[in-house]
C-alpha positions as CSV (number, residue, x, y, z in Angstrom):
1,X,-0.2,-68.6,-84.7
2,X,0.7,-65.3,-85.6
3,X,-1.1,-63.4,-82.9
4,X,0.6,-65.9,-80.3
5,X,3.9,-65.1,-81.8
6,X,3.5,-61.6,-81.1
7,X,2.5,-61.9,-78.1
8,X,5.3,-64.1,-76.8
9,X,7.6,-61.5,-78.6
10,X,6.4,-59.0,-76.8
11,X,6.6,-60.7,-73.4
12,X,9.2,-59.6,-71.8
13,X,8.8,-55.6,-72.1
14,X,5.0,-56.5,-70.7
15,X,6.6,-58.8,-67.6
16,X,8.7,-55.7,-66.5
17,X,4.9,-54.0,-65.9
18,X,4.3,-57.0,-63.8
19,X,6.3,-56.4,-60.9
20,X,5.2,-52.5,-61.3
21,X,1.7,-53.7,-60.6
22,X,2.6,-56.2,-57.9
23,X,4.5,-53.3,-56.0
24,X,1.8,-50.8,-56.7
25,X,-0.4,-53.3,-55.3
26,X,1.3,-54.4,-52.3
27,X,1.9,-50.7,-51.4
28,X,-1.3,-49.5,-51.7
29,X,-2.6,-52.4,-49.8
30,X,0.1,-51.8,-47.0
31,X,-0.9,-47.8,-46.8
32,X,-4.7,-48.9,-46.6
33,X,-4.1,-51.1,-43.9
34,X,-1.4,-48.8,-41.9
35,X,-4.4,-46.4,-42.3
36,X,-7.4,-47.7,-42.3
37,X,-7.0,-49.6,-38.9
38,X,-6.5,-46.8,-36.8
39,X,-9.8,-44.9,-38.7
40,X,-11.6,-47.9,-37.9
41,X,-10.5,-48.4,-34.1
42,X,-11.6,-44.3,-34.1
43,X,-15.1,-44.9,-35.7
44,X,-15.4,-47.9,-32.9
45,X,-14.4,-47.1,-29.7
46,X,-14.2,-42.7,-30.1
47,X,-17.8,-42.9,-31.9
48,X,-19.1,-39.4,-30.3
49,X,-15.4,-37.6,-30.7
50,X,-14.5,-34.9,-32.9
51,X,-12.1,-37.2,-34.7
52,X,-14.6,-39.8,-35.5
53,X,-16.5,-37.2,-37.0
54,X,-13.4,-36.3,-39.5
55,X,-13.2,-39.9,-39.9
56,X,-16.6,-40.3,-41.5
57,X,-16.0,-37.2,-43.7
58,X,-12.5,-38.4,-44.8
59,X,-14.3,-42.0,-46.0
60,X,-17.6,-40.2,-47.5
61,X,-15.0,-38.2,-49.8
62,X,-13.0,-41.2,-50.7
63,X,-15.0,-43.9,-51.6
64,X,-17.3,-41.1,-52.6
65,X,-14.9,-39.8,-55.7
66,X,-13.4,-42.3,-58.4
67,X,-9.8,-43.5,-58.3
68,X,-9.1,-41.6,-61.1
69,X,-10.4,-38.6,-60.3
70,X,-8.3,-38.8,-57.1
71,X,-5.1,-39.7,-59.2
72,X,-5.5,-36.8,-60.7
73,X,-6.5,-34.5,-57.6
74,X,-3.4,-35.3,-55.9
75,X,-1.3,-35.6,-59.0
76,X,-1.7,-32.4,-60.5
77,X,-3.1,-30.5,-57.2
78,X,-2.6,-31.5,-53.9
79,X,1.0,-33.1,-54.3
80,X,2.2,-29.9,-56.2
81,X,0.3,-27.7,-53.4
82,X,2.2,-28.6,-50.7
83,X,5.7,-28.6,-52.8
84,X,5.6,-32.9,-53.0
85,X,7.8,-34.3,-55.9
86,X,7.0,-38.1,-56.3
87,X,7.4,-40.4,-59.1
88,X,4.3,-40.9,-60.6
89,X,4.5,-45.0,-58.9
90,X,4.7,-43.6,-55.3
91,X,1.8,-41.1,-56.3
92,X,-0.4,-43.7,-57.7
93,X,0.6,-46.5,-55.0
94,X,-0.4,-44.2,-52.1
95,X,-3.6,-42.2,-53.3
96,X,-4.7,-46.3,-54.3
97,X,-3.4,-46.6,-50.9
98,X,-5.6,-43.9,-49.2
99,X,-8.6,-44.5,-51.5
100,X,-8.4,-48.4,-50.1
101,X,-8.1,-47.2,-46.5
102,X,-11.4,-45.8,-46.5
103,X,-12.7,-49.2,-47.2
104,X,-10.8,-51.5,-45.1
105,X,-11.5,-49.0,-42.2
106,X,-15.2,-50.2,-42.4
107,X,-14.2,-53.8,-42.9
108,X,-11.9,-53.4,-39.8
109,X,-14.6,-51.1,-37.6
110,X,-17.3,-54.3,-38.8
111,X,-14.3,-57.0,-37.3
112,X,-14.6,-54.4,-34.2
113,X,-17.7,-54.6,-33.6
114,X,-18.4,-58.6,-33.9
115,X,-16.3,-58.8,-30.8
116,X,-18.2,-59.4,-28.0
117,X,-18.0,-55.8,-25.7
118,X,-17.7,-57.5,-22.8
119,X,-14.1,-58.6,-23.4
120,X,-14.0,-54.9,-23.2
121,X,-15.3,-55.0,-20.0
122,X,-13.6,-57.7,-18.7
123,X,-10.2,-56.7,-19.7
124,X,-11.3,-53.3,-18.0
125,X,-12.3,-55.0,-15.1
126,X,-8.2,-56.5,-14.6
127,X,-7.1,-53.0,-14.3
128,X,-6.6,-52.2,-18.4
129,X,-6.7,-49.3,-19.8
130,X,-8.8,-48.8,-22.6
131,X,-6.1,-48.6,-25.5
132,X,-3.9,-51.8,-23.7
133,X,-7.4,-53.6,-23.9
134,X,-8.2,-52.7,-27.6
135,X,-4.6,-53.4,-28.8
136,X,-3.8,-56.5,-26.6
137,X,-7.6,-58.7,-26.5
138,X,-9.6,-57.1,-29.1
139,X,-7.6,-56.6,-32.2
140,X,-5.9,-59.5,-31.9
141,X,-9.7,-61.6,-32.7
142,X,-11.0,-58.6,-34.8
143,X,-7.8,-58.6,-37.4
144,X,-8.4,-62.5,-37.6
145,X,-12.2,-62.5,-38.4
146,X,-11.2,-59.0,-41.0
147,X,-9.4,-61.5,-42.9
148,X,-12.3,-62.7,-45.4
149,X,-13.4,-59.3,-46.2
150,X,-9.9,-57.9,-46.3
151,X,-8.6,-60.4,-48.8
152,X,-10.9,-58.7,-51.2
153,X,-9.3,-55.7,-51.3
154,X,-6.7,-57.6,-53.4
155,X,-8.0,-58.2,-56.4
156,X,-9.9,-54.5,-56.2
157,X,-6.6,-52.6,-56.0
158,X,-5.5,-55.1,-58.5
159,X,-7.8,-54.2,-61.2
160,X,-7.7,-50.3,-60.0
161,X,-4.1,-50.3,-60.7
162,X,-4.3,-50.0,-64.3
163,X,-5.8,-46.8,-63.6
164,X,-2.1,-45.4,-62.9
165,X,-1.6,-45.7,-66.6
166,X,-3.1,-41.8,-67.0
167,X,-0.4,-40.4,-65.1
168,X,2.5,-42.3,-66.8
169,X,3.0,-45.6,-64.4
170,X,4.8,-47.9,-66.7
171,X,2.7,-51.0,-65.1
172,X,1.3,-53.8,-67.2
173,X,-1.3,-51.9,-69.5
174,X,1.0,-49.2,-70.0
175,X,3.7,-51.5,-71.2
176,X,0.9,-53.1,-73.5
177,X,-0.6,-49.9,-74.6
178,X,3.1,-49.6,-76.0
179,X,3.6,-52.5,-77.2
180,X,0.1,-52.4,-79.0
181,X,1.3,-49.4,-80.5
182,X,4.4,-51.1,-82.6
183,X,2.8,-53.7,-83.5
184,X,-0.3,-52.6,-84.2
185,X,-2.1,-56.2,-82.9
186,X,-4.4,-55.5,-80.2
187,X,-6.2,-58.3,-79.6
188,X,-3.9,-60.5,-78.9
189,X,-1.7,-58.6,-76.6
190,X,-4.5,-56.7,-74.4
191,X,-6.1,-60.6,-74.8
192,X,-2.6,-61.8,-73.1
193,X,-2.4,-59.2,-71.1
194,X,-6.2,-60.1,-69.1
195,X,-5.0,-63.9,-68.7
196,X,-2.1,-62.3,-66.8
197,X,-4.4,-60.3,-64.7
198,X,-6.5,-62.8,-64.0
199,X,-3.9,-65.3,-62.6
200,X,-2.2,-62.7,-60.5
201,X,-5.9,-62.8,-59.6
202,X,-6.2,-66.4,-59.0
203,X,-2.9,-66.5,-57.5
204,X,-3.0,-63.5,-54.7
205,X,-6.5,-64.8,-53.7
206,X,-4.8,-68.4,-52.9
207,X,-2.3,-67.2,-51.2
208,X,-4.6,-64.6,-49.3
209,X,-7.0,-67.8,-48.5
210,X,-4.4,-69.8,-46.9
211,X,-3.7,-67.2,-44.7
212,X,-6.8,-66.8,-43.8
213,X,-7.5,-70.7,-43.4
214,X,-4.2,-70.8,-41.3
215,X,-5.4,-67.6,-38.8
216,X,-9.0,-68.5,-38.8
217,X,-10.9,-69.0,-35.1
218,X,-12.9,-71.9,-34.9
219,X,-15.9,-71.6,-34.6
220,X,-16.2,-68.0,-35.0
221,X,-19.2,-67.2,-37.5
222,X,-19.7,-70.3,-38.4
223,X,-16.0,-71.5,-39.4
């Protein structure tokens, strides 16, 4: 009863890391997907090109090196190189942002390529150019049939956001670490703390499934 009480006492300093992590989330997700889609697109349809080389190197490094060694990479070196003065939220939201790009640009170039090439070819065929037929007939399906493998880049960045905590993010584990601190009971807040985790878990995955329920093309794969 005691360890509840706490808990519930300490509530509402934790809930204010809530929307931290929901916006460090969000973010990195949106950064991941305004960059990974165009890496992907690169890696598909510019395969022997210069730039899909870089492409290959930039997603070896990143999903080569952990998150936290990267929050600290562009924290305390390349940020600072290049004179760039974030807060430490817009620092950890975008290298969680770049770090996810590298993944969803292979989810995105595997969405690419389970299009049939000769809608390529037929679009080419109407007078197309390349880049009106990739951004008008192909991505269209491909971003659909990403959808299953992209929605599990949610609860990834989700759990990777606590890693922010080392450079000063006030999100939830912050806030608990805190919290855990004055009261000196840390099982039942870092306890409370996981059940909150987990349905922001439960609850961005529903969401995320419905979307991809509503956007889903019959009989594609098996749907």
């Amino acid at each position: 009863m005691q360890s509840a009480l706490i808990f519930f006492e300490s509530l509402p300093n934790i809930a204010l890391g809530i929307f931290t992590t929901a916006g460090l989330v969000l973010i990195a997700l949106s950064v991941g997907f305004v960059v990974g889609l165009p890496l992907g697109v690169i890696q598909v349809y510019w395969g022997s090109s210069f730039f899909s080389r870089v492409v290959s190197v930039y997603v070896w490094l990143l999903r080569g090196l952990p998150s936290l060694v990267l929050l600290f990479l562009f924290y305390y070196g390349v940020f600072p190189l290049f004179g760039i003065d974030l807060p430490p939220f817009f620092v950890g939201a975008t290298v969680l942002g770049l770090r996810s790009s590298a993944y969803q640009s292979q989810i995105f170039r595997g969405a690419l390529l389970s299009i049939d090439q000769g809608q390529m070819q037929a679009a080419r065929s109407l007078g197309m150019s390349r880049s009106v037929a990739i951004r008008s007939v192909i991505l269209p399906q491909a971003l659909r049939v990403s959808l299953p493998a992209w929605s599990n880049e949610y609860p990834i960045l989700l759990t990777d956001s606590s890693v922010c905590y080392a450079i000063g993010v006030m999100e939830m584990l912050t806030r608990t670490s805190l919290q855990v601190s004055r009261t000196r009971a840390p099982v039942p807040l870092y306890l409370g703390v996981a059940v909150i985790f987990i349905l922001m878990n439960y609850i961005g995955m529903w969401l995320l499934h419905y979307v991809e329920r509503r956007y889903r093309i019959p009989g594609f794969g098996g749907s």
